[in-house]
N, C-alpha and C positions, 0 to 999 in steps of 0.2 A: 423473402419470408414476410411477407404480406399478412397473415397469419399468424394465429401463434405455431408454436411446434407441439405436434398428437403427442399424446400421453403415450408413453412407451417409445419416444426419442430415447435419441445416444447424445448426449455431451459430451464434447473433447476437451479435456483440460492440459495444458502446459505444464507441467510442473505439480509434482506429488505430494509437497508437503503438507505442513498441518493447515494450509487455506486451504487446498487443493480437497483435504479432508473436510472439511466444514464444508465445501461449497460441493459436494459429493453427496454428505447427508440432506446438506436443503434441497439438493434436485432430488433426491428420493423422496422427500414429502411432495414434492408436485407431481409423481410419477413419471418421472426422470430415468433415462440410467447413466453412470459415469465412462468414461473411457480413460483412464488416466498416461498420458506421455513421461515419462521422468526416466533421464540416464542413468542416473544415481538411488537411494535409501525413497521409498516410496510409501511413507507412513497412511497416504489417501488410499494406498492399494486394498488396506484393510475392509475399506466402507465402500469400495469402486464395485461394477459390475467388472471392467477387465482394466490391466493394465498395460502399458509397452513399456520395456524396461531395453531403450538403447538410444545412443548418442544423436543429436542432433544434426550430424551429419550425413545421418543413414537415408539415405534418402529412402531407400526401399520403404524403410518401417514407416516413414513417416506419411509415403502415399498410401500406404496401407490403413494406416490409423484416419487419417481421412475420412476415407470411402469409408471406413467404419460407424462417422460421426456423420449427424446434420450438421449442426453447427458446432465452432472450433473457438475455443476461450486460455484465459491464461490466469497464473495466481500469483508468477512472478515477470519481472519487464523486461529479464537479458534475457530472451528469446533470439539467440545468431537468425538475422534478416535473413538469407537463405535459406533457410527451413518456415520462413515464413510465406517465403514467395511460394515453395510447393505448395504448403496445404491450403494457401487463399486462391492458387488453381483451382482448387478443387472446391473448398467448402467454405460460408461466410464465415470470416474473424470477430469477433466483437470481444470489447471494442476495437477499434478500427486501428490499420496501420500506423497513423500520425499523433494517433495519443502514446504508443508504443515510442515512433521515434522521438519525440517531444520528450519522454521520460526517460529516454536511455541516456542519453547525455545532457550532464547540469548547462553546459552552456544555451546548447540551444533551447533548455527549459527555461531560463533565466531571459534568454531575447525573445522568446515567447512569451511570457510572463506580461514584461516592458511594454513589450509593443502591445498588448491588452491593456494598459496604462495603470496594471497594477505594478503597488511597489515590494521589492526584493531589497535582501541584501547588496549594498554596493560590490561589485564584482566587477574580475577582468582574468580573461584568456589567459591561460600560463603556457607555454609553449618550451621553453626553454630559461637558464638561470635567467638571463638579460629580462626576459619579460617578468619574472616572479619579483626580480629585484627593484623595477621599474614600478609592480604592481603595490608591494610595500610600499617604495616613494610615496603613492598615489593615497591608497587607503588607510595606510599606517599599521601599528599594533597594538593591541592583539587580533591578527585574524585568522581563519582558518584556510589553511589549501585540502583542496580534495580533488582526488582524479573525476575526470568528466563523466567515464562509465564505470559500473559494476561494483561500485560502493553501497555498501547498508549495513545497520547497525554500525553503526560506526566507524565502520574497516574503508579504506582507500583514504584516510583524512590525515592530518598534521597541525596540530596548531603552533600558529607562532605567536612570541610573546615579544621578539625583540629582531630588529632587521637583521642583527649578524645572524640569525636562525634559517637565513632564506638557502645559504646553500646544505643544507644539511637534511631540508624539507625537500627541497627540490630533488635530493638524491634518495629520501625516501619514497617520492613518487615510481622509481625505475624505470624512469623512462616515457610514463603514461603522459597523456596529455591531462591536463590538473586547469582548475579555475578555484582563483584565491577569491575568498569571500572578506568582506568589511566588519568589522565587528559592528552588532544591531544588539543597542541597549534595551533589555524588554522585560515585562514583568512576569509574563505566565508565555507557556508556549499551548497553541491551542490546536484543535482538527477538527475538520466539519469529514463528513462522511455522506457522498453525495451520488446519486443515481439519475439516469439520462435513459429513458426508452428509446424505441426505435420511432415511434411517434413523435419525437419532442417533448414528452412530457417529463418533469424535473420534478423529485423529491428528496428533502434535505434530512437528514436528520441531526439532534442538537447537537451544539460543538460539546469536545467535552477537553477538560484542560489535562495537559502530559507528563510525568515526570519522567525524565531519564537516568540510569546513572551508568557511569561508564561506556555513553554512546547505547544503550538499549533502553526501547521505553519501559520501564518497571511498572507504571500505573496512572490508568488512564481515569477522571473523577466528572461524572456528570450529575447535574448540569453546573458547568464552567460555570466559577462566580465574575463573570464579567456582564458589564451592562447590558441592557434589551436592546440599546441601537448597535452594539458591538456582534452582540449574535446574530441580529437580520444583517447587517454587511455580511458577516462569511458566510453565510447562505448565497446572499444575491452576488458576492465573489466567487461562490465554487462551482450555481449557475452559469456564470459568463465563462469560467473555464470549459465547460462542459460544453456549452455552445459552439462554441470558437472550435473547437474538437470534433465536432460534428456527433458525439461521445454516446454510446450504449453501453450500460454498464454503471458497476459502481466506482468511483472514482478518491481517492482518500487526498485532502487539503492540507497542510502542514500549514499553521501561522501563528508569526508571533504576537503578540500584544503590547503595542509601545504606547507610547503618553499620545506620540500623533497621528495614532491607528493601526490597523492589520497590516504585518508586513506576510508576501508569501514568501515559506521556507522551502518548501519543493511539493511535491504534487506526486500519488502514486496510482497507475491507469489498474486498480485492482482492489479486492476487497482488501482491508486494511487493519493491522494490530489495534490500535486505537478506538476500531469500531464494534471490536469485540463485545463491547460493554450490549448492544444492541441484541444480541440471544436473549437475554433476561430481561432485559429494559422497554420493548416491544414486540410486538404483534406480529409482526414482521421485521428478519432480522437486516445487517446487510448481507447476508451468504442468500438467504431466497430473495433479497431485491436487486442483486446480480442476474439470480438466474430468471428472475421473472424479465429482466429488463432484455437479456441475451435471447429467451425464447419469447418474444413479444406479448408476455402478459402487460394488462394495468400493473402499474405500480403500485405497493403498497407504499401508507402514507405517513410511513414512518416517527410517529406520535409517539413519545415518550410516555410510559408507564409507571415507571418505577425511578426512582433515585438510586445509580450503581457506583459502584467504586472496584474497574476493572485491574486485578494486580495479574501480571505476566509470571510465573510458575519458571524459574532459569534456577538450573543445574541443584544444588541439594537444596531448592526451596523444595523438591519434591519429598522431603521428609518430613514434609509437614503436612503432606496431605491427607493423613488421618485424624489431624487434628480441624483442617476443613472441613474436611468428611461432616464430622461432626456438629458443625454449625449449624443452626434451621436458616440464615440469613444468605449462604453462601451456596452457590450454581456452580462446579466443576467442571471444567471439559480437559481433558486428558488427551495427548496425542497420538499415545501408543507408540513412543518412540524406545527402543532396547536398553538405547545407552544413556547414560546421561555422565552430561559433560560441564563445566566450569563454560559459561556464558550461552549454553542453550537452553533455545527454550522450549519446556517440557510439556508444558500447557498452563488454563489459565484461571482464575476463581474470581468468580462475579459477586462482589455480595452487594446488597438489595437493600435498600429501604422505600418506605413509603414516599411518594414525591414531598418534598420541601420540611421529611422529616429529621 
């Protein structure tokens, strides 16, 4: 793909939800069409040109889906390898295998990480009790265990507060293979939201700082009140991920902010909750600097516009959405999900002000 890709391309997307929806709509403003893959609830199917609605194992559907698409992209990172090796027979992947593997599992996120000579939370392999117990010894408490793959929002995790906690953690793993992280004293947690063409060319947009509660981020506020040399670091930190990745696509940075710099918290190969704030905030969001980056457009150059304060819309905050409604200050996006449940999230409200007002 030397080229960009003709107006009136197919994009294959991995996974239905509400990314898979947003990044549905910005490929229809480029003259895009969607193909959406999802096993399960397929909220993107609403705004897609077509969907598949079957397991990851099928192989049939999936060389079907395929041939269907030029190019073949994803909105979440457990993608079973196996169904990745079909359709990279067939059709280019972006971003590429290795930011896929690199993100599936914390371990070998964190030895990637290292060996980039950025720093992470102190960590070590958990394999079984002996090592988790060993792993305490080592790092102390309080720290957190999490299984290596298929963890988000908070789910595959444990924290510990005291060594006797280790077998008790360890038995809520089931078995998984787990990496106990070191506790990392920090002030703010922050995210850069970062884009990689097929040319090499990198655009960043500004960090913006996170709050979570109960393991889900609740609200994402830019621009992070942290200093000017703290923001070009995690820029030129989520560059050198991006590089090192060989990386097309947008990319999301997780970091902390301590007294003795950025630490990185994990890294996600896809457009990202956090960067939500950028519909409203820019020119270009990151759902079309995904898609510009996957169909070889230039990049936009993702310049902040506006002052936002992105809040995540989870389970009966949706009865308050008439009272947004009503705001002139607040941007709505809605996912068009049926149900609504205690810790989903239902969609999201941007509200706006003037920069530095």
């Amino acid at each position: 793909m030397s080229e960009p890709l003709p107006s009136g391309s197919t994009i294959g997307i991995l996974g239905g939800g509400q990314l898979g929806r947003m990044l549905s709509v910005a490929a229809s403003r480029l003259g895009y069409r969607c193909h959406i893959f999802e096993p399960g609830a397929a909220p993107a199917g609403d705004v897609a040109a077509k969907v598949t609605n079957s397991p990851y194992d099928d192989s049939a559907a999936l060389e079907a889906f395929a041939r269907s698409v030029d190019v073949v992209t994803f909105e979440f990172e457990n993608v079973p390898a196996e169904a990745l090796d079909r359709l990279e027979a067939i059709r280019p992947l972006r971003p590429n295998r290795k930011a896929l593997a690199v993100s599936q599992d914390r371990l070998v996120e964190k030895d990637f990480l290292t060996g980039l000579g950025l720093e992470t939370a102190p960590y070590a392999n958990v394999e079984s009790l002996a090592d988790l117990e060993a792993a305490v010894e080592t790092l102390g408490c309080p720290s957190i265990l999490k299984t290596r793959r298929l963890g988000y929002d908070g789910k595959g995790q444990v924290r510990l507060t005291a060594p006797e906690e280790a077998a008790s953690g360890f038995e809520a793993m089931k078995g998984a293979a787990a990496v106990l992280e070191g506790f990392v004293e920090f002030s703010s947690e922050i995210s850069v939201i970062a884009a990689r063409g097929a040319d090499g060319q990198v655009a960043c947009f500004d960090p913006g700082e996170n709050l979570h509660e109960g393991g889900i981020l609740r609200r994402t506020t830019v621009p992070a009140p942290i200093p000017a040399r703290l923001r070009t670091d995690a820029v030129l930190l989520a560059g050198r991920i991006l590089n090192a990745l060989d990386y097309v696509g947008v990319l999301g940075v997780e970091l902390f902010v301590t007294p003795r710099g950025l630490i990185v918290n994990e890294i996600a190969p896809r457009v990202h909750n956090s960067g939500h704030w950028t519909q409203n905030g820019c020119a270009v969001d990151q759902f079309e600097q995904h898609i510009r980056a996957i169909a070889g457009w230039p990049l936009g150059d993702g310049s902040r516009q506006a002052d936002v304060v992105m809040e995540n819309l989870i389970g009966e905050d949706m009865e308050r959405v008439p009272e947004l409604a009503a705001d002139p200050a607040v941007a709505l996006h809605l996912y068009g999900k049926a149900e609504t449940r205690a810790g989903r999230k239902m969609g999201h409200a941007n509200r706006i002000a003037a920069m530095g007002g």
